[in-house]
C-alpha positions as CSV (number, residue, x, y, z in Angstrom):
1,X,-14.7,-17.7,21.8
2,X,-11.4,-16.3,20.3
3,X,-8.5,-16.6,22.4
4,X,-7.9,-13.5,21.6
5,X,-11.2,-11.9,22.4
6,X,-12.7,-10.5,25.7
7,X,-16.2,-11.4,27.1
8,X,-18.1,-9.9,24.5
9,X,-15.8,-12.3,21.7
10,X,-14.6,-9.0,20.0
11,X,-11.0,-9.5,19.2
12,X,-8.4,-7.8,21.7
13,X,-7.5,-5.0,20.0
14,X,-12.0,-3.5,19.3
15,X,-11.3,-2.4,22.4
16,X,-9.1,0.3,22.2
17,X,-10.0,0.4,18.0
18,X,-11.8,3.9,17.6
19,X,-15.3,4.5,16.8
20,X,-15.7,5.1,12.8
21,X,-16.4,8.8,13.9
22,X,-13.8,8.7,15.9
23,X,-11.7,7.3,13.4
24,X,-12.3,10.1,10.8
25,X,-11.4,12.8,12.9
26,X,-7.8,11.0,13.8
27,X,-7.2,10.3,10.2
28,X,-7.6,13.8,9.0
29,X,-5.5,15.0,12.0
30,X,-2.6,12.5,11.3
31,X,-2.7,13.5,7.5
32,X,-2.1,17.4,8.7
33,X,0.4,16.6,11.1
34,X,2.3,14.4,8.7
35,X,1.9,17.4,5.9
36,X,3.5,19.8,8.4
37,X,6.5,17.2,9.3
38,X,6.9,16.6,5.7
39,X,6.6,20.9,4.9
40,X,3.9,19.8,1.8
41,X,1.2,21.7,1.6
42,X,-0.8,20.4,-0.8
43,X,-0.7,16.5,-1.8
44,X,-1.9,15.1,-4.6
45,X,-3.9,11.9,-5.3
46,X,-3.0,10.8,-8.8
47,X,-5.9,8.4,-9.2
48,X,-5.0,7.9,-12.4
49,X,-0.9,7.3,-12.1
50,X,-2.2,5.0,-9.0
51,X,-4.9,3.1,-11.0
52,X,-1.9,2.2,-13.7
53,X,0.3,0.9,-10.9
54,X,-2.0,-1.7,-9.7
55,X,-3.6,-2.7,-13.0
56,X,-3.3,-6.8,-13.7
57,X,-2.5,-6.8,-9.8
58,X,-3.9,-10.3,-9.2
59,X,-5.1,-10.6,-4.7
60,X,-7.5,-13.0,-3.6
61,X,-7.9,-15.0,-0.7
62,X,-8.2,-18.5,-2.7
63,X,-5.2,-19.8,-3.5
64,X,-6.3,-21.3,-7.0
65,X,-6.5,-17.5,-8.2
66,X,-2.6,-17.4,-7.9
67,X,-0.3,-17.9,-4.6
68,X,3.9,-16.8,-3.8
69,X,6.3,-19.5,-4.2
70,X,9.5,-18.3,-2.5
71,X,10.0,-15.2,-4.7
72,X,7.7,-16.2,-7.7
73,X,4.0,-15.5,-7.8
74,X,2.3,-18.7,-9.1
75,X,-0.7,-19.2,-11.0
76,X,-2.2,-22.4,-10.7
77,X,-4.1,-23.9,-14.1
């Protein structure tokens, strides 16, 4: 078992994490209250802008695709 996990050895924090109905609902209810803090009415996804942000973004869990020396991303060859 996790030491972080209860009897059923879910992690902690599945306990209080909502359902993925649940979930939905508090997503879409965050997004309006954060449109009526910010007065926007209408936002905008920009898939495209957002798509040329991230492009030759190199992630990965294994470090031989690249890893972060101090400030310097490192790829190993």
């Amino acid at each position: 078992m996790n030491p972080g996990s209860d009897r059923s050895g879910l992690p902690g924090w599945f306990s209080t994490h909502p359902s993925p109905e649940d979930r939905v609902v508090a997503v879409r209810k965050e997004a309006r209250d954060w449109q009526e803090k910010m007065g926007v009415r209408e936002l905008k996804v920009n898939r495209d802008v957002y798509l040329r942000h991230i492009d030759g973004l190199v992630y990965g869990d294994d470090p031989r695709q690249g890893y972060v020396d101090e400030e310097h991303f490192t790829i190993r060859t």
